[in-house]
N, C-alpha and C positions, 0 to 999 in steps of 0.2 A: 827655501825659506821655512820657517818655524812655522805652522799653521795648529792655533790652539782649536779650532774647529771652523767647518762649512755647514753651513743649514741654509734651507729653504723657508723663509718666514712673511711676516708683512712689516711693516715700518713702524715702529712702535711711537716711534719718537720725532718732529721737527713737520717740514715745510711737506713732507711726501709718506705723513701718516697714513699708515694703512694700503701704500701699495705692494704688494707681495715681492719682493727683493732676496737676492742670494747675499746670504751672509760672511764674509770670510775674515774669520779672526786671527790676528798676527799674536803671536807671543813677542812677549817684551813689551815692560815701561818705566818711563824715567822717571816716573812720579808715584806717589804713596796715599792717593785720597783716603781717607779716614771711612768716608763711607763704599766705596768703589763696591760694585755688586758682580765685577770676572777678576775679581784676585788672583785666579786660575789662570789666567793670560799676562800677569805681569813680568813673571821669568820664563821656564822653557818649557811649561809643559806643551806638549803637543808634536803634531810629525815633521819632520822634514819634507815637503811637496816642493815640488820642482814648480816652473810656470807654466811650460807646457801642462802637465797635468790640471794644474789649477783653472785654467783656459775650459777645459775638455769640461772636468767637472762644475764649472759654474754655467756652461751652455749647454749641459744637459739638464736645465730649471728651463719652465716656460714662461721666461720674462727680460727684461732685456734692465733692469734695474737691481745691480750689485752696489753693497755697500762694503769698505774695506775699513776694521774697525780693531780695537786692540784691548789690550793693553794699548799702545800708542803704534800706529801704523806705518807712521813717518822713520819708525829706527829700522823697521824691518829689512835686512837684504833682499834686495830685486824689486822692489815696493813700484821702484819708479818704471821697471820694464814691466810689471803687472799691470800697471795701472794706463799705460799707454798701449798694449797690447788688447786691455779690455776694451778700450775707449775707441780704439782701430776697428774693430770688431762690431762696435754697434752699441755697447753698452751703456748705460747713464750709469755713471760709477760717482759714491758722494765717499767720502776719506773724513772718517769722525776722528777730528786729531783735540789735542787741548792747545793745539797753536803755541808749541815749544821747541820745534825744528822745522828752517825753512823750506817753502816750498821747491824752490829752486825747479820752478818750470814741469813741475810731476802734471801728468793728465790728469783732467779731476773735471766734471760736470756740476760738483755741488761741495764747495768747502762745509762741514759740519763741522764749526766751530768752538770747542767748550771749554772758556779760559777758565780756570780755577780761582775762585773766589778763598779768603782765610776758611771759609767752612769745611774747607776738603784739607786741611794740614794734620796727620795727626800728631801722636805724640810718639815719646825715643825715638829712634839710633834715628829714624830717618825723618825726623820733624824740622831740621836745619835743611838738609838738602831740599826737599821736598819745598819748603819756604822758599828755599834763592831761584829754583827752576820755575814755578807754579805759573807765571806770568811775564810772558817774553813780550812787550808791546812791540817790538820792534819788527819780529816776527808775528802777530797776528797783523802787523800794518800789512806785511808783504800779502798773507792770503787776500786780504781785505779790498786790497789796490788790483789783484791781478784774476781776481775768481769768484764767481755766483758763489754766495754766501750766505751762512746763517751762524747768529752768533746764539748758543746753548748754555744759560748759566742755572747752574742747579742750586735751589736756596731753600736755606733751611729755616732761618725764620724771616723776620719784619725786616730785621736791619741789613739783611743781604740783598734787600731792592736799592739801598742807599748806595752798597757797594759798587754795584751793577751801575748805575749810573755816575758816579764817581770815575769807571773804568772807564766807559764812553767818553767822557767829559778827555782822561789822559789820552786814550786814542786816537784823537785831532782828525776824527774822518767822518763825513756826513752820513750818518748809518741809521736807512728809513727803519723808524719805530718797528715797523714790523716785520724786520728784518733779528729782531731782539727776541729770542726768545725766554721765558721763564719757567721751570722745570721743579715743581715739586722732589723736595727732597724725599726716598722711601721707596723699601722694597716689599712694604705690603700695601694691598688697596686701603685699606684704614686709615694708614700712616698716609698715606701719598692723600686720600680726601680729608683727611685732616690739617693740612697745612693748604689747603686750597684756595678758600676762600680770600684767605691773606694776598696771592699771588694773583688772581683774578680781579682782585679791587685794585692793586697795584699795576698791571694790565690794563685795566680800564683806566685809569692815572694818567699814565703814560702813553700809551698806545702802545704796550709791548703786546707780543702773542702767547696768549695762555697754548703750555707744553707738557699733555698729557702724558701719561707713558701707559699705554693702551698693551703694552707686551703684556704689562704686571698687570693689567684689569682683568687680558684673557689668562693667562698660564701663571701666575702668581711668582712672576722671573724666575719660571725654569728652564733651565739649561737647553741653549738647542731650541728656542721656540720665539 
């Protein structure tokens, strides 16, 4: 399978901030976020790894928490024999997908769920596609019904908390508050404390969970960390 890169890191992001997790990035995705910050991972760049291999080097980390993440992880070839393979093994393995291709029984300890809100549409060739794909309720029901879960909406201003709960409201599934999380739009600390408070008052609202992105606090989203 296409592996845009492996690193050894901590959790930057959701319910298992900050525990040190092996990273393994899939190339390929079906979607075109406007703000996306691994571009790099959306077509092919990266190697071809076998699973075998991929096995060998994610349990040479001392940790037993891999996260399998993309562009979208769900298109990848073998996706489903990696991820049952890890999970045999001992692993907590969490699968950050945008919830746009079914589960269909993949091993998974932790769905990371992150539907796309209109914020992430951009514009040309792929503004149409990217709009009709962006939000499959049908398929986030399936994770939602069948897998530990967390849903990840990244908002860029005020009115993308209305969205947010708008989407819950369509999803017809009793989804504890703080199981919701909210995720500052921004790939600098500035940017990201700057749209903060908005989402933290909105948090305390609600009872969503304020969703720091701690990669960017330490290493300013560089590659690899």
């Amino acid at each position: 399978m296409k592996i845009a890169e492996l690193f050894y890191s901590i959790q930057g992001e959701g319910e298992l901030t900050g525990i040190p997790s092996v990273f393994v990035r899939t190339s390929g995705c079906n979607l075109r976020c406007r703000w996306c910050d691994t571009k790099y991972a959306w077509d092919s760049e990266g190697d071809e790894i076998g699973v075998p291999e991929l096995l060998k080097r994610v349990d040479a980390f001392p940790t037993r928490f891999c996260v399998l993440t993309g562009g979208e992880p769900m298109m990848a070839e073998e996706i489903r024999d990696l991820a049952e393979q890890l999970v045999t093994a001992g692993k907590h393995v969490t699968i950050e997908t945008a919830g746009t291709v079914l589960p269909e029984s993949i091993a998974c300890s932790l769905a990371s769920l992150s539907p796309k809100l209109t914020n992430s549409t951009p514009g040309g060739d792929w503004r149409d596609r990217h709009e009709s794909l962006r939000l499959q309720l049908d398929v986030v029901r399936e994770w939602v019904d069948g897998y530990d879960y967390q849903l990840k909406f990244v908002v860029s201003e005020d009115g993308d908390v209305q969205e947010v709960l708008d989407l819950l409201n369509q999803l017809e599934r009793d989804v504890p508050s703080e199981k919701v999380l909210l995720m500052p739009e921004g790939r600098e600390t500035e940017v990201i404390q700057r749209k903060s408070d908005v989402i933290v008052e909105a948090c305390k609202e609600h009872g969503f969970r304020f969703c720091n992105r701690l990669h960017v606090q330490l290493w300013n989203n560089e590659r690899g960390r």
